[in-house]
C-alpha positions as CSV (number, residue, x, y, z in Angstrom):
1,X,-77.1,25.0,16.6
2,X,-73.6,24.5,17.9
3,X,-72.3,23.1,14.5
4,X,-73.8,26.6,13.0
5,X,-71.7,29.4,15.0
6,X,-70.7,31.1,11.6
7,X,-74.1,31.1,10.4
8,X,-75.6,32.8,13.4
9,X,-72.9,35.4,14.1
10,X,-73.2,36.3,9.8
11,X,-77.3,36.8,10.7
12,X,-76.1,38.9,13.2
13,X,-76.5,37.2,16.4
14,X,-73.9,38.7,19.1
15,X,-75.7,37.1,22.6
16,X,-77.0,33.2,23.4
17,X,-79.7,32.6,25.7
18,X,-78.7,29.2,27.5
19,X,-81.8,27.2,28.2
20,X,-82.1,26.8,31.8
21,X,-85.2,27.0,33.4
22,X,-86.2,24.0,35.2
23,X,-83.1,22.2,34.1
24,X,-80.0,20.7,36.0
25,X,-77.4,22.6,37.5
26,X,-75.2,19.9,35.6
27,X,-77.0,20.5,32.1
28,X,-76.5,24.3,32.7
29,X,-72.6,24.0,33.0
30,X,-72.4,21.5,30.0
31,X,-74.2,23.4,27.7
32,X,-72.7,26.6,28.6
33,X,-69.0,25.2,28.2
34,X,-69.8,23.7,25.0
35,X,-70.8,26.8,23.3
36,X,-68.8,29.2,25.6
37,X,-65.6,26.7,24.0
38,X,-67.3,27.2,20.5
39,X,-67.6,30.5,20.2
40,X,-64.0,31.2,22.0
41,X,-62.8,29.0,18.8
42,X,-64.8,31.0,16.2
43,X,-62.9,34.1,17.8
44,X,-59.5,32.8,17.6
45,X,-60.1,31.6,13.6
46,X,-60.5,35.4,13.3
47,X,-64.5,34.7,12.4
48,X,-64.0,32.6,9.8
49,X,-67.3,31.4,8.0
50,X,-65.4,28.4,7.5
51,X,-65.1,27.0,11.2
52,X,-65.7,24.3,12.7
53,X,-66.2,23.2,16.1
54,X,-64.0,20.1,17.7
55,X,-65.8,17.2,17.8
56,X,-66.3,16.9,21.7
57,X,-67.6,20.3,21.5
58,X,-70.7,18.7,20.0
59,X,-70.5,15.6,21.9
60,X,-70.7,17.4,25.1
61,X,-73.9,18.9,24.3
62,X,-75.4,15.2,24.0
63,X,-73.9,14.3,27.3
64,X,-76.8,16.2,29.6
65,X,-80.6,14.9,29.0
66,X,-82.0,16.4,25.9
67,X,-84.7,16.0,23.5
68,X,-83.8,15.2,19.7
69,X,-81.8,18.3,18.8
70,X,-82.8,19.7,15.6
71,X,-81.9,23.5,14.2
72,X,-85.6,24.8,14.5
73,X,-86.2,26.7,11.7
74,X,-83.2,28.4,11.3
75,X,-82.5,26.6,7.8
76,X,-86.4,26.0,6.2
77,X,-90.0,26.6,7.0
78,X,-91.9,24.8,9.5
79,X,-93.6,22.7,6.5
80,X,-90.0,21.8,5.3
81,X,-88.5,20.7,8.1
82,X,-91.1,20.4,11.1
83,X,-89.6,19.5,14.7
84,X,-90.8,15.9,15.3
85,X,-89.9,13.6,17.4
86,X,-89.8,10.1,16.6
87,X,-88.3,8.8,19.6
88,X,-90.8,10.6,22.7
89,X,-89.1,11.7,26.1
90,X,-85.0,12.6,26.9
91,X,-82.2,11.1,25.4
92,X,-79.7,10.8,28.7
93,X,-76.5,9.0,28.2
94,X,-74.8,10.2,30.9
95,X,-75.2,10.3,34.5
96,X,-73.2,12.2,37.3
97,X,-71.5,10.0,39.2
98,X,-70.0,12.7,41.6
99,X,-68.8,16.4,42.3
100,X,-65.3,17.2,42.5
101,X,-64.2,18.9,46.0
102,X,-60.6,18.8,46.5
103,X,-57.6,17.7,44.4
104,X,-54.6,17.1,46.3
105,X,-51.1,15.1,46.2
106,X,-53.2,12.8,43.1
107,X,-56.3,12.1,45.3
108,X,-59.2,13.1,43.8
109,X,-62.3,13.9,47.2
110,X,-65.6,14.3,46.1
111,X,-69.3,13.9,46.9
112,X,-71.0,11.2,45.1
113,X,-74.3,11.4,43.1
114,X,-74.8,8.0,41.3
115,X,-73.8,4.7,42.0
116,X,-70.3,4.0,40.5
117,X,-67.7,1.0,40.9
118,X,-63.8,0.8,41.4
119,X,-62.6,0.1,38.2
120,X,-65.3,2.5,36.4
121,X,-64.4,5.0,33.4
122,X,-65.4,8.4,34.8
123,X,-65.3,11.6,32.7
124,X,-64.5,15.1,34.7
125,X,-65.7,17.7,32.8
126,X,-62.9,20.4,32.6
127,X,-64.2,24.4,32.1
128,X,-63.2,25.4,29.0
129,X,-61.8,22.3,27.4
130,X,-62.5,18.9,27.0
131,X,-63.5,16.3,29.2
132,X,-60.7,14.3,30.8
133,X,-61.1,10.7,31.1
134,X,-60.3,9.1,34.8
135,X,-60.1,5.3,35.6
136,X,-61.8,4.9,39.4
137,X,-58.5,3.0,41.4
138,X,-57.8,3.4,45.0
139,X,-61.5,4.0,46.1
140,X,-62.1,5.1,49.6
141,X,-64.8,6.0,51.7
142,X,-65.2,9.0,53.8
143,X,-63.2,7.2,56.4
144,X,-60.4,6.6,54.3
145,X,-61.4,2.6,54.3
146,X,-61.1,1.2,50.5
147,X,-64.5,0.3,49.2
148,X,-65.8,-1.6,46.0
149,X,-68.1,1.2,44.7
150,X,-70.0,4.2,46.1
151,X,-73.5,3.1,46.7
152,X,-74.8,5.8,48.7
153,X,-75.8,9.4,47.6
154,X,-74.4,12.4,49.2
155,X,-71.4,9.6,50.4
156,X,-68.0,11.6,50.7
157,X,-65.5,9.6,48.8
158,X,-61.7,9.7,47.5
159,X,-59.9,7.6,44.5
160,X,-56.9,8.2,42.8
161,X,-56.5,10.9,40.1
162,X,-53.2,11.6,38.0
163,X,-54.8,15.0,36.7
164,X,-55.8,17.9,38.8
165,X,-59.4,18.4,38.6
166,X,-60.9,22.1,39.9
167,X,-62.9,21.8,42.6
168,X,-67.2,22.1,41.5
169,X,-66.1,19.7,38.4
170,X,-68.6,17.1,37.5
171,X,-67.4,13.5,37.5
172,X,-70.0,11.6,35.4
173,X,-70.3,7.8,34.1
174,X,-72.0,6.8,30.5
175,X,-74.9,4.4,31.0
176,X,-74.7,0.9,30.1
């Protein structure tokens, strides 16, 4: 429903409920940036029924694990459009690759989740904007020894980063 903002606020929505439960501290903090960016655009077009979102604004919301998104039944009756899914299970694109813990003099120290590789396109996701693209160079292990890639989860980790990135900030690596 992130494409539909103006639609909702006109029925007279004025809260969101971010699905949670049992999900990801990672999905939590994408969906709730996505919208939370949304709806700070809607408010700064002055609530115009004629807004639209920026495009990673909607990609970001297909960047956690999700089932097929549909809009419910917002827009028709169940026997119109039914919720089915022809593809069974998550969709998950993405993977965390690491958590951000200290930016400093362009060195970029984190904590790694998933297997990644010098040379690897990493996005950090930036609260309340979009994601900034980071090419892994200069990786090092928690010794400060260079390394190839970071095989080991949990494995503290530093690479070069030309943007500042706030510490907490997922790092995360689109599957091949």
């Amino acid at each position: 429903m992130i494409d539909h903002i103006p639609e909702l606020y006109a029925a007279g929505i004025n809260s969101f409920k971010i699905e949670g439960r049992a999900k990801s501290a990672y999905y939590t903090a994408v969906a709730v940036n996505a919208y939370r960016s949304a709806l700070d655009g809607f408010a700064a077009s002055g609530f115009s029924p004629d807004y639209k979102i920026e495009d990673w604004m909607r990609q970001e919301v297909y960047k956690a694990s999700n089932r097929q998104y549909c809009t419910g039944f917002f827009f028709s009756s169940p026997m119109d459009d039914a919720q089915i899914y022809y593809e069974g299970g998550y969709v998950r694109q993405w993977d965390v690759a690491a958590v951000a813990h200290e930016w400093k003099d362009g060195v970029l120290y984190a904590t790694q989740r998933n297997r990644f590789f010098e040379g690897d396109e990493l996005e950090a996701m930036v609260r309340g904007g979009a994601p900034v693209a980071i090419k892994v160079t200069g990786l090092k292990n928690g010794e400060g020894e260079s390394v190839t890639n970071a095989p080991h989860p949990m494995m503290e980790l530093s690479f070069d980063c030309p943007v500042p990135v706030p510490p907490g900030s997922y790092l995360r690596k689109k599957r091949d």
